[in-house]
C-alpha positions as CSV (number, residue, x, y, z in Angstrom):
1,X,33.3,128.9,113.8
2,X,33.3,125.9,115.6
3,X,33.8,123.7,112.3
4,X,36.4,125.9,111.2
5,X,38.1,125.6,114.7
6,X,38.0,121.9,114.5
7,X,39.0,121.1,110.7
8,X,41.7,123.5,111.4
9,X,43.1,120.9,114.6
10,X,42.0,117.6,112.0
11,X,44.7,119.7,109.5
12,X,47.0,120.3,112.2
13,X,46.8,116.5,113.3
14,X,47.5,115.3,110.0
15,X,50.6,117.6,109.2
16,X,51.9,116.9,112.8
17,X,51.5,113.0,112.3
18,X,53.1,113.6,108.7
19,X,55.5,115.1,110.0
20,X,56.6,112.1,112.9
21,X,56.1,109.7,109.8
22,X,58.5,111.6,107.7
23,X,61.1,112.0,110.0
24,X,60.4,107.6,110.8
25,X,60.8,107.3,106.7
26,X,63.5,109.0,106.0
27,X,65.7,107.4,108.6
28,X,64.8,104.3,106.7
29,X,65.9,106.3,103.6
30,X,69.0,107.5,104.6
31,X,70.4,103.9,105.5
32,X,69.2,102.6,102.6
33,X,71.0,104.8,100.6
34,X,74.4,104.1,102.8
35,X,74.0,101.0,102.3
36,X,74.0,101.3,99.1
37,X,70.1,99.4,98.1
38,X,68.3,101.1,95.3
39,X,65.3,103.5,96.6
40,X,62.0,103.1,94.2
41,X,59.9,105.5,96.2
42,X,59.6,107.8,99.2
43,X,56.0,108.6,100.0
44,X,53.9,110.9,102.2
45,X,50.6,109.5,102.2
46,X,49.0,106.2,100.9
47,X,46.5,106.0,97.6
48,X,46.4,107.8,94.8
49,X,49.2,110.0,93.5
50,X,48.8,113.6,94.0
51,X,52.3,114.6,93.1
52,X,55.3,113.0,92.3
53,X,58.7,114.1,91.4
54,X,61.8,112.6,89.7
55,X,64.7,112.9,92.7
56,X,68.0,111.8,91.7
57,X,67.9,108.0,92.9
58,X,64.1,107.7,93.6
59,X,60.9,109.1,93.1
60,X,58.9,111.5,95.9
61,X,55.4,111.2,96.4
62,X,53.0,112.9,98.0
63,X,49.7,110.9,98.2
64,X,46.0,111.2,98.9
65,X,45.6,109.5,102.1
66,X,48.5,111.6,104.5
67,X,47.6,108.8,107.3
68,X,51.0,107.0,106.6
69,X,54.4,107.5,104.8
70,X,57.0,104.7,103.1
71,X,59.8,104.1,101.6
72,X,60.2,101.2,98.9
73,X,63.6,99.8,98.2
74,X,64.4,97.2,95.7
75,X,64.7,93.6,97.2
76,X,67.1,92.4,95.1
77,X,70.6,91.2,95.4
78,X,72.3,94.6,97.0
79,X,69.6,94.2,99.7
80,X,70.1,90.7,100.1
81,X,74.1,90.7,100.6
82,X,73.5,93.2,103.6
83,X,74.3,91.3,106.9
84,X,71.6,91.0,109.5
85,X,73.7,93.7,111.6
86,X,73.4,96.2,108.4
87,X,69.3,95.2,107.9
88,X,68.4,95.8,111.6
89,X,70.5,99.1,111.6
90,X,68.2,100.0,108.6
91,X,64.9,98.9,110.5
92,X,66.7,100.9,113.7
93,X,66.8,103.7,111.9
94,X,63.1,105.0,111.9
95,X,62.8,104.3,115.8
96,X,66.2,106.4,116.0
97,X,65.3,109.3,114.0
98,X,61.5,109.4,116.1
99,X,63.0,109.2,120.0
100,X,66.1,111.6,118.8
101,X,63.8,114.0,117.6
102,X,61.6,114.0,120.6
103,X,64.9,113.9,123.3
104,X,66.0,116.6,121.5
105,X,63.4,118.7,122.5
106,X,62.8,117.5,126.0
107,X,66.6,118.2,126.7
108,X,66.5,122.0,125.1
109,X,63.6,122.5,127.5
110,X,65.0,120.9,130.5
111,X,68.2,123.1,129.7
112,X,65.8,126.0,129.3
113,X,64.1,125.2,133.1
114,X,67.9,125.0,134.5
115,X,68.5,128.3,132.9
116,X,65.6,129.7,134.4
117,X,66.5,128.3,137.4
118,X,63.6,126.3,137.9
119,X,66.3,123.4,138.1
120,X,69.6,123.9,139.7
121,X,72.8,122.4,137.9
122,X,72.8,119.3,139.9
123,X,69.1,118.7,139.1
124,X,69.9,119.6,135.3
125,X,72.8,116.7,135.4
126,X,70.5,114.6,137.0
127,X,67.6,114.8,134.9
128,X,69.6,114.4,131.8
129,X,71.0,111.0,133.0
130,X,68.0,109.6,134.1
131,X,65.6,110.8,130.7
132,X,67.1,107.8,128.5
133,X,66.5,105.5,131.2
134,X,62.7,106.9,131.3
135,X,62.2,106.1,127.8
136,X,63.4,102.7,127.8
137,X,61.6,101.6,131.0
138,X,57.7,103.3,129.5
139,X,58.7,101.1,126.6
140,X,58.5,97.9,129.1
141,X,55.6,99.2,130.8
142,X,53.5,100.4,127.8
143,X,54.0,96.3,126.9
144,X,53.7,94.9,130.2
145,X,50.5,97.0,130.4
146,X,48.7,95.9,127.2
147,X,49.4,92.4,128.1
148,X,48.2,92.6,131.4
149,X,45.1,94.8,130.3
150,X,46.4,97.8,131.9
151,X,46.7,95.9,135.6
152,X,50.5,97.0,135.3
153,X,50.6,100.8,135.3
154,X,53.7,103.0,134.8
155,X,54.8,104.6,138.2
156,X,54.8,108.4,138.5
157,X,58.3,108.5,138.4
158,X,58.4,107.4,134.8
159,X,56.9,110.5,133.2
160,X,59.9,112.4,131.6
161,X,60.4,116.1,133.0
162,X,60.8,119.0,131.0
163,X,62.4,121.1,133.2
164,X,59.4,122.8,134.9
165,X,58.1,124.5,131.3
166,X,55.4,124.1,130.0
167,X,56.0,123.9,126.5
168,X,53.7,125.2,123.5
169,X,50.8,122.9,122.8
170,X,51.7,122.1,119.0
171,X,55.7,120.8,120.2
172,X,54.0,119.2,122.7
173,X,52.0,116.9,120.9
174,X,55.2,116.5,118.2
175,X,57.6,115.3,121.1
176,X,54.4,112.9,122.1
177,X,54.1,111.3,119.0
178,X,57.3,111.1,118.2
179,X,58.1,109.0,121.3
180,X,55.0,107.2,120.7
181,X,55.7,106.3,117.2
182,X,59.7,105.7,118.4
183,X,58.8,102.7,121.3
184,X,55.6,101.4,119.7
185,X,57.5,100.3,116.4
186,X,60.4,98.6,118.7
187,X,57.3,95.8,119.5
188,X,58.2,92.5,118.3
189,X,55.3,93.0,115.7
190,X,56.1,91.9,112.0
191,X,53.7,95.0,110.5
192,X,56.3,96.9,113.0
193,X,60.0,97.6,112.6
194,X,60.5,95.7,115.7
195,X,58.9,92.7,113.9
196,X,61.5,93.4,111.2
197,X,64.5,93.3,113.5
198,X,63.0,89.9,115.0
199,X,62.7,88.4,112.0
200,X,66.1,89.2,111.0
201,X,67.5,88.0,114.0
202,X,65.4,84.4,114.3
203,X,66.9,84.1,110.3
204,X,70.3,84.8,111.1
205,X,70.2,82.4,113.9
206,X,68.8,79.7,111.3
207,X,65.2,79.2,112.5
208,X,64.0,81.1,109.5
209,X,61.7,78.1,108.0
210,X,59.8,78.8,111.5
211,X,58.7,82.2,110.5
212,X,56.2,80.8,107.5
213,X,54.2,78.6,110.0
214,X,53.0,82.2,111.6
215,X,49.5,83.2,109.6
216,X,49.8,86.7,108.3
217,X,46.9,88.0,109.8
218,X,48.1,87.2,113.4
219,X,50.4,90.2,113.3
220,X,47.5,92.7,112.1
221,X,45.4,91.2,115.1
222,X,47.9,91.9,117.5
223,X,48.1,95.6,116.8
224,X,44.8,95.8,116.8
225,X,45.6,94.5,120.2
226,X,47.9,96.5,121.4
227,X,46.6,99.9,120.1
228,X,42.8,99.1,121.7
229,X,44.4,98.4,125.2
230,X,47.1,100.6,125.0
231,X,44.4,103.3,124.5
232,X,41.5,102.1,126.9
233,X,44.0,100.9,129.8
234,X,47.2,102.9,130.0
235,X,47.5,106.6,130.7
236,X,50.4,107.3,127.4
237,X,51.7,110.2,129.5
238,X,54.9,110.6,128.3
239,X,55.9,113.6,129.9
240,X,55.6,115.3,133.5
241,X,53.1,118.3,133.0
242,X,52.3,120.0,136.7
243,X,51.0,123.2,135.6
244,X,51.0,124.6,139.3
245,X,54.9,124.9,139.0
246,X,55.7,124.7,135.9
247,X,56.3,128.1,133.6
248,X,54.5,129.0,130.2
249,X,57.5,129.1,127.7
């Protein structure tokens, strides 16, 4: 029983994270396809193919290895006539799609607490207004504290409140990740969508040549980097969980 319980959380896990990294993707895709740059493939999984299927612009795969998802677009001349405003909108677009998924949630369950009256209507209006700000600032502090080795915590005040519920364990972990995977990929790392939108930027300010005399591998380290401390240092809370008050939904 106990190997069945636990392969049954490892298949969970997986389809959860697939999902996050679908959601990521296809954000990517959808831009793409505004802006009008050919789509060669839109993949759940790495490795071998284990299906595939013809869409109408580009081809869907599902893969082997359901650890990561992609899309590949042609780097030809449509995508190199985009502005860099139209190229980090595309690299946005993930990061969007991930924190807008998760907000989503967190506000239907603070609106759920106020309707419950476990908030009252001036808390609700405060607690909306202040969640964006939340996010933003454990973005800053989840860098802060890797580069400080976790000497720079995030304050108690930072956690993101969902309205006094307590919500089911599997949404739980979806809005976690999903925030996770949203403000991780916005560091400057080039591996990361946030490296992306740097690069973009330092070529459109003409300092492009620059970007060659930076070693591939550095970026790879880095992560390495940030995940390991990130991990061992920080508490990645990301939402305010007192069971003593909070309601079961």
């Amino acid at each position: 029983m106990r190997i069945i319980r636990a392969l049954y959380k490892i298949f969970l896990f997986i389809v959860l994270l697939e999902v996050v990294l679908a959601i990521h993707e296809y954000g990517h895709l959808r831009e793409f396809q505004k802006k009008h740059v050919p789509i060669q493939e839109f993949s759940l999984g790495v490795g071998p193919v284990v299906y595939q299927n013809q869409m109408n612009s580009f081809i869907f795969s599902v893969r082997l290895i359901p650890l990561a998802a992609y899309v590949a677009a042609e780097d030809g001349e449509a995508y190199s006539k985009l502005s860099a405003w139209d190229k980090i909108i595309i690299y946005m677009a993930g990061i969007r799609n991930n924190i807008l998924s998760a907000v989503i949630f967190v506000f239907f369950f603070q609106i759920l607490g106020w309707k419950r009256d476990n908030l009252s209507s001036r808390e609700l209006v405060k607690t909306i207004a202040i969640t964006p700000v939340k996010i933003v600032a454990r973005f800053f502090y989840l860098l802060f504290g890797c580069i400080t080795f976790g000497f720079i915590k995030p304050p108690s005040w930072i956690l993101v409140s969902t309205g006094k519920i307590h919500p089911p364990k599997l949404i739980r972990e979806f809005m976690f990740f999903s925030l996770v995977l949203g403000l991780f990929n916005l560091a400057p790392i080039s591996m990361l969508d946030g490296g992306q939108i740097a690069k973009t930027v330092i070529q459109s300010m003409g300092y492009g040549e620059y970007l060659a005399m930076i070693p591939q591998f550095v970026s790879s380290l880095v992560l390495m980097f940030l995940i390991i401390i990130a991990n061992v240092c920080l508490d990645l809370r990301l939402f305010e969980f007192d069971l003593k008050q909070e309601k079961t939904l």
